[in-house]
N, C-alpha and C positions, 0 to 999 in steps of 0.2 A: 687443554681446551682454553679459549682464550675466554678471558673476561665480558663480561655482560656488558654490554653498552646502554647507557640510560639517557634520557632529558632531564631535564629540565624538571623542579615540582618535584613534591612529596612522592616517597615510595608509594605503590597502590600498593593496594591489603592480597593477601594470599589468596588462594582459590579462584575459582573457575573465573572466567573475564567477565562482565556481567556489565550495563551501564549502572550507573545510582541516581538512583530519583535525589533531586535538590530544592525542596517544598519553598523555594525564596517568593515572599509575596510583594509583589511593588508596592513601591510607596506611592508612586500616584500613575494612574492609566488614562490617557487620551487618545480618543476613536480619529484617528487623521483624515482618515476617508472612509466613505461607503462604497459600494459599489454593488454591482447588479449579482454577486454568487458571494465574494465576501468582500471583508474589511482589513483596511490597514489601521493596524492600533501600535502605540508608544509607549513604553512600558518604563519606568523609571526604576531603579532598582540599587536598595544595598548592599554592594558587594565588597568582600576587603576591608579597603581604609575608605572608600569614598561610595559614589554614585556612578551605575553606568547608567544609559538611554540607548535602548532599543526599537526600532521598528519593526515592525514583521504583518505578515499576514497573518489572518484572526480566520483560520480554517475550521469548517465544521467537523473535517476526518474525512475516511473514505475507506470502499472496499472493492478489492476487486477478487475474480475467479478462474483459475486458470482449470477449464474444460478438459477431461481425460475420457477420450473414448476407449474401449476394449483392445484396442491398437495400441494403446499409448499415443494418440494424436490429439495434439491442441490444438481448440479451437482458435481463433485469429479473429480481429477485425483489424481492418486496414481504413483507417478516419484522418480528415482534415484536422490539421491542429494549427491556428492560424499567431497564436505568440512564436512558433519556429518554423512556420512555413512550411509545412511537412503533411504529406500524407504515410503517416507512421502506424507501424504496428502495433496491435495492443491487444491484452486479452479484457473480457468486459469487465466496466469498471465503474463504478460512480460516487456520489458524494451523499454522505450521513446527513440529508438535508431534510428529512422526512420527522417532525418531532416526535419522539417516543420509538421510533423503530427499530429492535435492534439490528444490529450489524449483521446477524444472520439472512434474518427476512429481509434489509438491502440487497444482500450480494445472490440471495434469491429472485429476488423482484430482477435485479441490471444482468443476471443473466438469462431470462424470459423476455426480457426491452430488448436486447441486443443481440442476443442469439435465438431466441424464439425455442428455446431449450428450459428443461427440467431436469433435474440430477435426486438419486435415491440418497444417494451414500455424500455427506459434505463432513468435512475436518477444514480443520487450521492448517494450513503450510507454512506461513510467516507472518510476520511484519514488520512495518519498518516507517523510521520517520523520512518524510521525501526532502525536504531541506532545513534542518533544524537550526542552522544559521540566518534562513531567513522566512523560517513557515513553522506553526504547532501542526501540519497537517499531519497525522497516523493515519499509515494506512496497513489496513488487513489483509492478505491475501487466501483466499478459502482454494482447495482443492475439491473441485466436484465431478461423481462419478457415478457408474449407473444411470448414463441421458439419455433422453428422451427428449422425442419434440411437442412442443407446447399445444393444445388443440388450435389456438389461430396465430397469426403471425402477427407484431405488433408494427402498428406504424409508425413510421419515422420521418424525422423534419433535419432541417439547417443542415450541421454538417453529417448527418446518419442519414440522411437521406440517400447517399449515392456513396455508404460504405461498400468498402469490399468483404469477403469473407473467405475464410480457407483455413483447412483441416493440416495440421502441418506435423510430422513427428518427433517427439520428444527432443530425440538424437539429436536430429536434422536441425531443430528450435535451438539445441546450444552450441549447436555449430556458428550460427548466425549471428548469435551473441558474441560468443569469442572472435568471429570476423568482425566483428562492428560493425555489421548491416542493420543490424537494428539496433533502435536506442533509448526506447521507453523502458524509465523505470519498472514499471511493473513486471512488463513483459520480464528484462534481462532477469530481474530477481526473484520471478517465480520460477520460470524457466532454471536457474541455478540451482534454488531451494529444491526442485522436484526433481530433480536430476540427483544429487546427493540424497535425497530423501529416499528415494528407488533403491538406491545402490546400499543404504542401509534397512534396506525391506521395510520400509514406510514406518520405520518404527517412531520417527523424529514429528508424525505430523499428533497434533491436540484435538481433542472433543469441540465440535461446531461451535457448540456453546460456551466454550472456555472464556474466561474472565479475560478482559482488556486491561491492565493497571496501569498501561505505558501510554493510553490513551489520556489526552493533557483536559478533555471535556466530560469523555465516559468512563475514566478510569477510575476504579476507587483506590489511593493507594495507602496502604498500612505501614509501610517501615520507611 
């Protein structure tokens, strides 16, 4: 068997692959811009032998739901998304903008907005950071099941005005992935998660309510 091949950097520690939280606090923060949902902040930071400077975006979080009916068909919405010019796929989703709400009753609330849907049964299937090179955004993805529809329908403005909608199956949803027809993050990575998730008889998905620690605004973290 041939030799292991390495990089670069210290050996990493034994056992399971895990990220590591890194509690470094900047030494000084500047808000660069506002803007109308979030901000760009500068972070200056001791790292090493010197100082680095960072930009990024100052994201509130987010959650989204990827809908399982009795089928195993996910629900879809198909919205204008005007930074990539795309009418793109995507399962519902929205942002922790609501103070004090947890992540649960969001990803409850954005799939009543958007799909006009109610679910009995909700767990955790993932999460993940969407660009940690240049965003703190966390986002959650809940798996909900046992729906039902809402007593009224909600209405819709801008670009959810003139969504599309469609029930699409599990399979069928990683197939699309692995083509490359679709290219939202949520979507691909829930779609992945529930698919391997299935295939280990859902043993991998957590309690609605399970603690967030990875979240860099809600998280509480201890080690």
């Amino acid at each position: 068997m041939p030799d292991q091949v390495t990089g670069s950097g210290s050996e990493p520690a034994d056992g399971p692959i895990a990220d590591e939280y890194a509690p470094i606090e900047p030494v000084e923060v500047e808000r660069v811009f506002t803007g109308r949902v979030w901000n760009l902040r500068r972070d200056t930071v001791e790292y090493g032998d010197g100082r680095i400077v960072r930009e990024y975006v100052d994201h509130t979080g987010a959650v989204a739901v990827l809908a399982l009916d009795d089928d195993d068909r996910a629900f879809l919405i198909q919205q204008y998304r005007h930074p990539v010019r795309t009418r793109d796929w995507e399962i519902p989703a929205g942002l922790l903008d609501i103070d004090g709400e947890p992540p649960l009753e969001a990803a409850q609330r954005e799939l009543a907005e958007e799909a006009d849907l109610e679910a009995d049964d909700w767990s955790v299937l993932t999460e993940f950071y969407n660009s940690p090179g240049g965003s703190d955004e966390a986002l959650r993805i809940y798996l909900a099941r046992g729906l039902r529809p809402t007593a009224e329908p909600f209405p819709r403005e801008a670009e959810e005005a003139d969504m599309q909608t469609r029930w699409v199956p599990l399979d069928e949803l990683v197939e699309a992935v692995l083509a490359r027809r679709v290219q939202n993050a949520a979507l691909v990575i829930a779609a992945l998660a529930a698919s391997a998730s299935r295939a280990a008889g859902w043993a991998t998905l957590a309690p609605a309510d399970a603690p967030w620690p990875a979240h860099p605004k809600l998280g509480r973290r201890t080690e």
